[in-house]
C-alpha positions in Angstrom: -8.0 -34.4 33.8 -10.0 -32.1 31.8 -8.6 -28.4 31.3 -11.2 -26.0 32.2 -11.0 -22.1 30.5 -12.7 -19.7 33.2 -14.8 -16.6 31.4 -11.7 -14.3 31.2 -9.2 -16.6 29.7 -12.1 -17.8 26.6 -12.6 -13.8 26.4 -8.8 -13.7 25.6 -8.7 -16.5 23.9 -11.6 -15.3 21.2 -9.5 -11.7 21.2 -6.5 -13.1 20.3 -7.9 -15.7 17.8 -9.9 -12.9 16.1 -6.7 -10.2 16.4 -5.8 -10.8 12.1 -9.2 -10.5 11.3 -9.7 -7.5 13.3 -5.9 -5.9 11.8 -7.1 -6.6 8.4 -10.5 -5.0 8.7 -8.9 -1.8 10.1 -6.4 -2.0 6.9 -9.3 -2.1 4.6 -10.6 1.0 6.5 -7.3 2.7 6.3 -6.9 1.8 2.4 -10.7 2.8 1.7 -10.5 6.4 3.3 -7.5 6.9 1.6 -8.8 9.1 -1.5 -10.3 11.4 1.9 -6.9 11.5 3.5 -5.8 13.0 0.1 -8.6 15.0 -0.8 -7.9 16.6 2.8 -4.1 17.1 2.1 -4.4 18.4 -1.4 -7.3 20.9 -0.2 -5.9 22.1 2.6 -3.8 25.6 2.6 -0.4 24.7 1.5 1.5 25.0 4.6 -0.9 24.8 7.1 -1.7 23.5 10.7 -4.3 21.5 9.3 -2.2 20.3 6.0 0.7 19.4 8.8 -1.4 17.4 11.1 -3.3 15.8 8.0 0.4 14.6 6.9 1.7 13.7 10.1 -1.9 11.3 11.2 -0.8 9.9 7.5 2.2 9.0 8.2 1.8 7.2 11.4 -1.1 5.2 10.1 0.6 4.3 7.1 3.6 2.9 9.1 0.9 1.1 11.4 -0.6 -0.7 8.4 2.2 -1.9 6.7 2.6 0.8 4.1 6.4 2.0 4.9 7.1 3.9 1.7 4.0 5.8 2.4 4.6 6.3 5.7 8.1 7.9 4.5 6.9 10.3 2.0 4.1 11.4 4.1 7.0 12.2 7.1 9.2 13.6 4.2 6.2 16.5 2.9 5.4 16.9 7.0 9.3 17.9 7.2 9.4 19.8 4.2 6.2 21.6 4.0 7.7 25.1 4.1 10.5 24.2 1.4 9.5 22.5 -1.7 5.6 21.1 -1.1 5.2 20.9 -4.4 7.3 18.0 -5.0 7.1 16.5 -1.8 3.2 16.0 -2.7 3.5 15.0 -6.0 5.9 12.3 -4.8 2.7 11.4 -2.0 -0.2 11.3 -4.8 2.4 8.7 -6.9 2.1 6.7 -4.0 -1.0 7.0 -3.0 -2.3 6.0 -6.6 -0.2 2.7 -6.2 -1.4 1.8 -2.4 -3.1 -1.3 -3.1 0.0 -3.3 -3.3 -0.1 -3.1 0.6 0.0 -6.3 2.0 
C-alpha cells in the first residue's frame, strides 16, 4: 500500500529538508554584516543606549550562529560598558577580525 503525503505534511517535509540550507544562508548574512555591526559599536557614543543595545543584539546573534567566544565578549563589553570599554572593545574587534573560523 502506497503511502500518500497530504499538502501539509510535503510543506513540512520541504521545510525541514531545506532547514541547513536556510541556517547557513542566515550565518553568511550574520558573518557578512559583521564589519556594520562593528562599524555601529565603535561609532556609537561610548556608553550609550544605542552602543548597549548594539552589544547586546551582538551577543545573542553570535551565540545563535555558533560563534560562542563572540557571543561572550560581546555580553562581557554589554556588562562592562561603564568600567573599562576600552578593553572590553579591543578584546571584541580581536575577535571580530578572526570570525571566519565560525563553523
Amino acid at each position: 500500500m502506497a503511502v500518500v503525503q497530504t499538502d501539509a505534511e510535503a510543506a513540512a517535509a520541504a521545510i525541514f529538508i531545506s532547514y541547513p540550507s536556510r541556517v547557513a544562508a542566515l550565518q553568511r548574512r550574520f558573518v557578512e554584516g559583521l564589519p556594520a555591526r562593528w562599524s555601529a559599536i565603535s561609532l556609537a557614543s561610548r556608553g550609550s543606549e544605542a552602543q548597549r543595545a548594539d552589544l547586546h543584539r551582538l551577543a545573542g546573534a553570535a551565540g545563535s550562529f555558533g560563534a560562542a567566544a563572540l557571543g561572550d565578549a560581546a555580553r562581557a563589553a554589554e556588562c562592562c560598558i561603564d568600567a573599562d570599554m576600552a578593553l572590553a572593545l579591543l578584546k571584541l574587534q580581536s575577535l571580530l577580525s578572526n570570525i571566519s573560523n565560525i563553523d
